[in-house]
C-alpha positions as CSV (number, residue, x, y, z in Angstrom):
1,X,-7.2,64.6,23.7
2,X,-6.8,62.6,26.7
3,X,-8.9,62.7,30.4
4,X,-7.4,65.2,32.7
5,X,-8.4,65.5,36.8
6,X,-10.6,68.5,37.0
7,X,-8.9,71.2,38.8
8,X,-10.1,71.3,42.5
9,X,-12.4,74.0,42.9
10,X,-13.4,75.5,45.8
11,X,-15.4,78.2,47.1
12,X,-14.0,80.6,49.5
13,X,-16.1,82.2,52.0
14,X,-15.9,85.2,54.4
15,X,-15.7,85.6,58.0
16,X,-19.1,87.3,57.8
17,X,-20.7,85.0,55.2
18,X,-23.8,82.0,55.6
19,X,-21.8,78.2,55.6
20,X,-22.3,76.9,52.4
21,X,-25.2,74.3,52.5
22,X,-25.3,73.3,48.9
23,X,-22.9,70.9,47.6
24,X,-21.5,68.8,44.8
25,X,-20.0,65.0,44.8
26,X,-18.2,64.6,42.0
27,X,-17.8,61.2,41.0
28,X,-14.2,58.9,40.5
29,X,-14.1,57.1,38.3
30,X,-15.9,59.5,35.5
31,X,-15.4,60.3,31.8
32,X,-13.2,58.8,29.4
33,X,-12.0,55.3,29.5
34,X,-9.0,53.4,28.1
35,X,-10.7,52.6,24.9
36,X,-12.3,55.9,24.5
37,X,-9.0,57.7,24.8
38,X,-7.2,55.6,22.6
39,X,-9.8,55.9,19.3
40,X,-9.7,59.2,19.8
41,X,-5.6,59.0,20.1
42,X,-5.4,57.2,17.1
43,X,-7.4,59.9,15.1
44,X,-5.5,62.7,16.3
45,X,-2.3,61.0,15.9
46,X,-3.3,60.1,12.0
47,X,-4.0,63.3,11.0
48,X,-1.0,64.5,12.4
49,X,0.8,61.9,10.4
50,X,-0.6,61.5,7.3
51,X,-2.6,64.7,7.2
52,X,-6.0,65.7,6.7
53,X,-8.7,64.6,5.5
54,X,-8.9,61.2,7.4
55,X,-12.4,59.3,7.0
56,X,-13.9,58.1,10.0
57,X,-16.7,55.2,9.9
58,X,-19.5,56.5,12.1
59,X,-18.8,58.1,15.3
60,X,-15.5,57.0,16.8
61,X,-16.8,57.4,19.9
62,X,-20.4,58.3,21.1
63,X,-20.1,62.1,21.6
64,X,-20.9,65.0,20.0
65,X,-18.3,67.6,21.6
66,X,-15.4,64.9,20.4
67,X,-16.9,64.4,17.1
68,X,-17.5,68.4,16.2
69,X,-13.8,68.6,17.6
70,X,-12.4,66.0,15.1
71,X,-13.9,67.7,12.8
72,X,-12.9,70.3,12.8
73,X,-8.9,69.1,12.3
74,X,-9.8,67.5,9.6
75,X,-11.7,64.5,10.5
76,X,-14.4,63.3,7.9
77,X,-17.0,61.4,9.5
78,X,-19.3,59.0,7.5
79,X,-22.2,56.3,7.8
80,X,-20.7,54.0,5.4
81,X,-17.4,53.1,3.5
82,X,-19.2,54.0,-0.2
83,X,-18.6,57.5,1.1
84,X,-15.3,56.8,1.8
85,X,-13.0,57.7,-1.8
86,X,-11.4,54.4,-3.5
87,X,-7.4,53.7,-1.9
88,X,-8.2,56.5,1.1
89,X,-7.6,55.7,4.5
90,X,-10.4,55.2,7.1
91,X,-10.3,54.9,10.7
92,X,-13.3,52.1,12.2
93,X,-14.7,53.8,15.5
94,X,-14.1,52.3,18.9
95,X,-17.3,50.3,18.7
96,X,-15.6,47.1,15.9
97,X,-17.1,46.4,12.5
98,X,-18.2,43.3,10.8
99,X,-16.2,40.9,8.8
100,X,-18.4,42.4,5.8
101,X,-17.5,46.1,6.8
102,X,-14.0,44.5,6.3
103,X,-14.4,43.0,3.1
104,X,-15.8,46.1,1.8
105,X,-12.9,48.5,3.1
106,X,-10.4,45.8,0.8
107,X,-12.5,45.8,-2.2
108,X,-12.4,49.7,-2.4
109,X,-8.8,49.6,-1.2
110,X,-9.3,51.5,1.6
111,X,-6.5,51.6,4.1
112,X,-7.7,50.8,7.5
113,X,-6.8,51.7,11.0
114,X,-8.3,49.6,13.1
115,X,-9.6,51.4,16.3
116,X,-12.1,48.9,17.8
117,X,-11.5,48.8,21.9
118,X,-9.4,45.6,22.6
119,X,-12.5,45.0,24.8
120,X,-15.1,44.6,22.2
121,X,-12.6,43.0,20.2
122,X,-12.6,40.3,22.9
123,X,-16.2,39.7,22.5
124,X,-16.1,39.4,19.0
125,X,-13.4,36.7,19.4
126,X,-15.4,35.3,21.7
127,X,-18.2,34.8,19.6
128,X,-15.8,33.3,16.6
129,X,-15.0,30.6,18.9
130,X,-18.7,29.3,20.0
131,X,-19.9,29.7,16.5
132,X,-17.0,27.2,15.3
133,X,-18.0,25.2,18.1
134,X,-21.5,24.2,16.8
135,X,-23.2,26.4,19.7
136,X,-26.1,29.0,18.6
137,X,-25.5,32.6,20.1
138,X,-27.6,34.7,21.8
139,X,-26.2,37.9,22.3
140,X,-27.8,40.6,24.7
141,X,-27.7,44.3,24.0
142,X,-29.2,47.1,22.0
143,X,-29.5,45.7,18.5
144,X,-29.7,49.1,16.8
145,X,-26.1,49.8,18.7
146,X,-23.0,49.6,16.3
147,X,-21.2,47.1,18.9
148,X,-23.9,44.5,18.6
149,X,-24.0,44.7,14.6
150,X,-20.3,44.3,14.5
151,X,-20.5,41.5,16.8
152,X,-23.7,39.5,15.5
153,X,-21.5,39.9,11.7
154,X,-19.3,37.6,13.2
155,X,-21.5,34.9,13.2
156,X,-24.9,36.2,11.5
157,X,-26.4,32.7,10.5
158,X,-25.9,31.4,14.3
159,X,-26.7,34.8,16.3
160,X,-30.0,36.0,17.8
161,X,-30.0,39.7,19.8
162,X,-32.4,39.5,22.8
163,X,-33.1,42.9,24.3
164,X,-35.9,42.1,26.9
165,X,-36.6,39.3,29.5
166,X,-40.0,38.5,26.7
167,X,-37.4,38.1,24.1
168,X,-35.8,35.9,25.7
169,X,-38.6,33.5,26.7
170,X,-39.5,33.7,22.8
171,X,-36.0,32.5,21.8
172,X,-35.8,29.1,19.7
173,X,-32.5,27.6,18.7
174,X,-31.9,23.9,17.3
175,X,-30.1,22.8,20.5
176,X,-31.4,23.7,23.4
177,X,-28.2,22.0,24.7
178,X,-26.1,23.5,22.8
179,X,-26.4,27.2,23.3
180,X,-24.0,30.6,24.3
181,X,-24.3,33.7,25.1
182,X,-22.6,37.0,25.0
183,X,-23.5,40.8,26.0
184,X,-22.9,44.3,24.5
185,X,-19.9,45.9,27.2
186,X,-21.9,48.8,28.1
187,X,-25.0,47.8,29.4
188,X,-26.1,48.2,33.0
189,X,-25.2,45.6,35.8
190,X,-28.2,44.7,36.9
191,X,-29.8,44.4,33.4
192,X,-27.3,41.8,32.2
193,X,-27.6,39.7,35.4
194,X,-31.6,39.7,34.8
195,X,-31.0,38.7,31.3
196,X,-28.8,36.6,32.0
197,X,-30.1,34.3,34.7
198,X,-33.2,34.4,32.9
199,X,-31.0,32.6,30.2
200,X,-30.1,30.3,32.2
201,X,-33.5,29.2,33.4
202,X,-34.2,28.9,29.7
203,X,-31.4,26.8,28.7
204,X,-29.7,25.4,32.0
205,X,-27.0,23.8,30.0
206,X,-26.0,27.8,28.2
207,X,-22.2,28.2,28.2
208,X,-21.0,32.3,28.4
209,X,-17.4,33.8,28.2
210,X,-14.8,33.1,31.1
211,X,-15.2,36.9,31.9
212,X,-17.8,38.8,31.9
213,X,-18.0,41.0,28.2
214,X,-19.0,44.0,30.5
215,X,-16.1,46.5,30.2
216,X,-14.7,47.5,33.7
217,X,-15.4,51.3,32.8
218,X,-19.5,51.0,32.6
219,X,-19.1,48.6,35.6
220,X,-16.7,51.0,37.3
221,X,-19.0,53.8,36.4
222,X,-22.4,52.7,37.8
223,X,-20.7,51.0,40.4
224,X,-19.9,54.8,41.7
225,X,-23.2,55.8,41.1
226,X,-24.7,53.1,43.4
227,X,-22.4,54.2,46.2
228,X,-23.0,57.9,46.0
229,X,-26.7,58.4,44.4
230,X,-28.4,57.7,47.6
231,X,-26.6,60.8,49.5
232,X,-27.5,62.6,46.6
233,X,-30.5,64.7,45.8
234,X,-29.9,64.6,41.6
235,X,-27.5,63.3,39.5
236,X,-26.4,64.6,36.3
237,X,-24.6,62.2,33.9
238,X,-22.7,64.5,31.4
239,X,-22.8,62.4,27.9
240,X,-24.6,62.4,24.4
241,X,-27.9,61.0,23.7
242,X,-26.7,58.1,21.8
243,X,-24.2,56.8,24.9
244,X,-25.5,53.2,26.0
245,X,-22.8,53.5,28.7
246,X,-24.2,57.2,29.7
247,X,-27.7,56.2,29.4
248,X,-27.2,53.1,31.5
249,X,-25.5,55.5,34.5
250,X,-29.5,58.0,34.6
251,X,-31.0,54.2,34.5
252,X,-29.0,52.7,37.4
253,X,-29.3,56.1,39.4
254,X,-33.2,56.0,39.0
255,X,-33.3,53.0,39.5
256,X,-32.2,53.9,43.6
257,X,-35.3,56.5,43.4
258,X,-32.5,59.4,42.8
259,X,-33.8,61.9,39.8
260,X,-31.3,61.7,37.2
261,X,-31.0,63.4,34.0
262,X,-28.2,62.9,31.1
263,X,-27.1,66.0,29.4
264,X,-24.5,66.9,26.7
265,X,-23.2,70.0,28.3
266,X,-24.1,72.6,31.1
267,X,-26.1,74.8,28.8
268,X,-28.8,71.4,28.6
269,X,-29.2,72.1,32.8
270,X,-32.4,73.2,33.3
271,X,-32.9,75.7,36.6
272,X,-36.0,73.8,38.2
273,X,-34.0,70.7,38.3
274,X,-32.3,72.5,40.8
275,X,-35.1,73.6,42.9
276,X,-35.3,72.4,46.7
277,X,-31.4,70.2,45.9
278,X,-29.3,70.0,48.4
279,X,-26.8,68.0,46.7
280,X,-26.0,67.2,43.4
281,X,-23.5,64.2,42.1
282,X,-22.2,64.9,38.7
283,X,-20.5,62.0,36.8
284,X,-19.7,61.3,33.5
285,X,-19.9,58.9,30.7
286,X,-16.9,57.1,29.2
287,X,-16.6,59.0,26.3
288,X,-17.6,62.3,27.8
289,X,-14.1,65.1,28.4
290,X,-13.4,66.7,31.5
291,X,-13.4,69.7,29.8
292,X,-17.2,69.4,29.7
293,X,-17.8,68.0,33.4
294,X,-16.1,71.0,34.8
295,X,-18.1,73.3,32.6
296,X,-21.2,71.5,34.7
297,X,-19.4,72.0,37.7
298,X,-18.9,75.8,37.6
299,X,-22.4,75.9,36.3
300,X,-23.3,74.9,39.3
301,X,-21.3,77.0,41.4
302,X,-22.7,79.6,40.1
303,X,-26.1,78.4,41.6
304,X,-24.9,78.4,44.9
305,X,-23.5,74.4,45.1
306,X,-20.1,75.9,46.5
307,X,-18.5,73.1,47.7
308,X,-17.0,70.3,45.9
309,X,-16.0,67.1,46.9
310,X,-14.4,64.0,44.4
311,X,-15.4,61.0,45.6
312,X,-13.5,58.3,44.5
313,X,-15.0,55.0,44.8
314,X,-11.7,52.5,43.5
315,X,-9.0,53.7,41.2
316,X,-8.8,52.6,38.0
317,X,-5.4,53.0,35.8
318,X,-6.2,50.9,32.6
319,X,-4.3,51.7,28.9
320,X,-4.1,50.2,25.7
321,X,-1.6,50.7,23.6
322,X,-2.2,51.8,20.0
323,X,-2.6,49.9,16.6
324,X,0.6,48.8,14.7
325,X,0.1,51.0,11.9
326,X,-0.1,54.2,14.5
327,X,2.7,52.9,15.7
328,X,5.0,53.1,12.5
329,X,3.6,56.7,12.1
330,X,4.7,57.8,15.4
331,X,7.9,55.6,14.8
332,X,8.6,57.2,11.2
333,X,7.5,61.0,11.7
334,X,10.6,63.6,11.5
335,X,12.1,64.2,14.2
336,X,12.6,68.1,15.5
337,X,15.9,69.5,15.2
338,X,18.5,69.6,17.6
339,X,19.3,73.4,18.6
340,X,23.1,73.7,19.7
């Protein structure tokens, strides 16, 4: 299952019919990013390979259409790796584990495929390297998220999750000198710069990753919504509940005084939103299909919003390629036969 451009849709109107006054922007970059399509790759491509069923360590990515559709080929999805039979093979979601999620999966000789986005993976790296360097890390994000428990586990004794600017002023470390910080890749812009500057007021000597940890898909993302929500009347974000990246898009676009609701599919689109709108921007989060934005976007057709316009706001052409191990499969699978 990879991202595909949405069909251009259009709405084609008699000589003797009203202009079409309602209208829909629909957002560039939306949907599934690099790291989104390649867990979900790497799923598909093992049970294709070594057949079904293939355990799956929480969501591999944070949506319920892709979760239901792994599923149902075979897919087993589970909350921990005791579930998980002794010498089977488990995939870790796109969000990393700890090293104690590791240590588990080798005591129950589980065979892992590793699908952690090479951009949380940096993170976690990242916070390897200031933990060996004496510094005590303060890392910002969501701490019930399964990206910031995979990334405090790298450094539990050391680590302290701040969530709120009063977190922050109540932070105590044994060096104020001697302090880093880190931040979950899908929270909002704007939150993160708060956060961090407020940091930095804190502890003026703090030291933070050469590059910011925010991926360039939820900075992409809300970066679209900023340029389009204030020519919009509403904005739906398609994405499930339990998407920080979706989330983050309804908080930036309220955050510009546009209304903004997130919503798993087109059945979740409630008429009144609808009443006295004009125009609507529909986006997505990245680990929301297309096939579910254009399900949105015929819903809304349907209400009148005839035309539709993409609005791309800067390309983006990111890929990662795939674990070793997926690799070999792909490498090792029979090949079809030659018809003379």
């Amino acid at each position: 299952m990879t991202a595909s451009t949405l069909d251009h849709v259009s709405n084609d109107q008699g000589a003797d019919q009203a202009p079409v006054t309602k209208r829909v922007l629909l957002l560039k970059p939306r949907g599934f990013c690099a790291g989104v399509v390649r867990a979900i790759d790497i799923v598909q491509i093992a049970l294709e390979a070594f057949g079904a069923p293939i355990y799956v360590r929480k969501e591999i990515v944070h949506n319920s259409y892709v979760v239901n559709d792994l599923a149902t080929k075979g897919a087993i999805f589970v909350n921990e790796l005791d579930e998980v039979p002794e010498g089977a093979r488990v995939i870790y979601s796109a969000h990393g584990v700890s090293p104690a999620v590791r240590e588990a999966a080798k005591a129950r000789g589980l065979k892992v495929v590793d699908a952690t986005c090479p951009l949380v993976t940096k993170v976690h790296v990242e916070a390897i390297k200031f933990a060996k360097q004496g510094y005590s890390l303060v890392l910002v994000g969501h701490r019930d998220h399964e990206e910031v428990e995979g990334t405090q586990g790298e450094a539990p004794d050391v680590t302290q999750v701040v969530s709120t600017l009063e977190e922050v002023e109540a932070l105590v470390v044994p060096d104020p000198d001697k302090v880093a910080y880190l931040t979950q890749t899908t929270l909002s812009l704007d939150e993160a710069r708060y956060m961090i500057e407020a940091l930095k007021v804190k502890f003026p000597n703090i030291v933070g990753p050469h590059a910011q940890d925010i991926c360039y898909a939820t900075e992409n993302r809300q970066v679209a919504v900023k340029n389009v929500a204030h020519g919009a009347d509403l904005v739906l974000v398609v994405g499930s509940r339990n998407s920080s990246n979706s989330n983050r898009l309804v908080e930036v676009s309220k955050n510009l005084d546009t209304n903004s609701y997130l919503i798993d599919s087109a059945d979740a689109i409630q008429p009144e939103w609808l009443n006295g709108v004009k125009t609507v921007a529909v986006t997505a989060g990245a680990s929301a299909p297309e096939v579910l934005v254009k399900d949105v976007v015929e819903y809304l057709q349907a209400q009148g919003f005839g035309d539709v316009d993409e609005v791309e706001v800067m390309p983006e052409n990111v890929r990662f390629g795939l674990p070793p191990e997926i690799v070999q499969a792909i490498a090792s699978a029979p090949k079809p036969a030659v018809v003379q």
